[in-house]
C-alpha positions in Angstrom: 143.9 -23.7 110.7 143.0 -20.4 108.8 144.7 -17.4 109.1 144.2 -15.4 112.0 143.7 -12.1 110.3 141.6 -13.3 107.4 138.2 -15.4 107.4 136.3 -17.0 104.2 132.7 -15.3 103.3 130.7 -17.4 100.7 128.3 -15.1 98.6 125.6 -17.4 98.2 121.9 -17.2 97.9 118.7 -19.6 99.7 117.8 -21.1 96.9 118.9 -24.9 95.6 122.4 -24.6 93.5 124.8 -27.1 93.0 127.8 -25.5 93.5 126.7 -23.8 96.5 125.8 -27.6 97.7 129.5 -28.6 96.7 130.9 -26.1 98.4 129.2 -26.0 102.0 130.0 -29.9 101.7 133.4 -29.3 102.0 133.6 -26.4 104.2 131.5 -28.5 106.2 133.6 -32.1 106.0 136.7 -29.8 106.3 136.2 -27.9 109.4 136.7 -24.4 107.6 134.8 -21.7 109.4 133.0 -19.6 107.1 130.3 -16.8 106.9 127.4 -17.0 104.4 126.0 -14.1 102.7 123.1 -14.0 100.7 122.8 -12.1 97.6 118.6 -13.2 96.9 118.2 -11.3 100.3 120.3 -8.3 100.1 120.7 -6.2 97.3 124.1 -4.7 98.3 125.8 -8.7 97.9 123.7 -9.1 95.3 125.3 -5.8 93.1 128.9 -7.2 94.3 128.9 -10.7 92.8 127.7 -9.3 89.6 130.5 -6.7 89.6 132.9 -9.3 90.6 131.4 -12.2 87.9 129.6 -10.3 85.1 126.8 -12.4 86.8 124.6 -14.0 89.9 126.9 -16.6 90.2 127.0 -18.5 93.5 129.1 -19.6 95.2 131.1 -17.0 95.1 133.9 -17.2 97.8 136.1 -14.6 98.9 138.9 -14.1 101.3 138.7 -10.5 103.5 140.1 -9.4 106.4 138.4 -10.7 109.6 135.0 -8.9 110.0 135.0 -7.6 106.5 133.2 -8.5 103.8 135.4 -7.7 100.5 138.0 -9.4 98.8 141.3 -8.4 101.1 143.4 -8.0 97.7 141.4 -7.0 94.3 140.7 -10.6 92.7 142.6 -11.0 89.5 140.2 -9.5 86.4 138.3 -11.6 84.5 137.7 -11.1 80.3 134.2 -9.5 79.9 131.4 -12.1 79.2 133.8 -14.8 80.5 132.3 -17.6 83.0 134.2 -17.0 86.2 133.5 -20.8 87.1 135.9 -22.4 88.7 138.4 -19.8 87.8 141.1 -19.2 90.7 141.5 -15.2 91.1 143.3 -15.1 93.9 141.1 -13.7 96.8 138.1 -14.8 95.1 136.6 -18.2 93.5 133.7 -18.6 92.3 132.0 -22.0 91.1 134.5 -24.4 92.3 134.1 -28.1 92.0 135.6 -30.0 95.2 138.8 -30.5 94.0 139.0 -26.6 92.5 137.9 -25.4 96.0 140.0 -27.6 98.3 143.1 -26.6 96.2 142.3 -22.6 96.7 141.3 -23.5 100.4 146.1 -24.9 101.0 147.0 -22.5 98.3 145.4 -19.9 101.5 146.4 -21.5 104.1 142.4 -22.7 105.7 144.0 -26.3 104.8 146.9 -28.1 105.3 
């Protein structure tokens, strides 16, 4: 059951990905309600996944207050130039494979 006062938004984009793939999978198998935002369509996501990754990198999944968009806490920084795959960042992960994203979905409480 997620927590009431927070809800998941996945940065993602309309195109084919992989990880994107991964991740609605398991959102999907695992019952966790999610809102999708797509960065190829709006240039607004678009600048804040590159702010937030140093790149277009999708999916990039973030936990905000319900009805917001933004991380609810700043995401722990990552090095400059460093692939933020897979990478948990506290309010944010970006990349995940299955096991990486089920893990930051407990550590949040939208899995027990």
């Amino acid at each position: 059951m997620p927590p009431s006062d927070k809800e998941l938004i996945v940065y993602s984009r309309s195109t084919p990905c992989p990880f994107v793939s991964v991740a609605r999978r398991v959102l999907e198998r695992e019952g966790v309600p999610y809102r999708e935002l797509l960065i190829d369509r709006n240039k607004t996501y678009e600048a804040r996944v590159l702010e937030w990754t140093g790149f277009l990198s999708v999916p990039t999944l973030v936990i905000a207050w319900r009805g917001q968009e933004l991380p609810y806490e700043p995401p722990a920084p990552l090095p400059r130039g460093e692939s933020p795959r897979g990478i948990d960042r506290g309010s944010m992960l970006t990349e995940a494979t299955e096991e990486e994203l089920l893990a930051w979905l407990r550590k949040h409480g939208f899995l027990t």
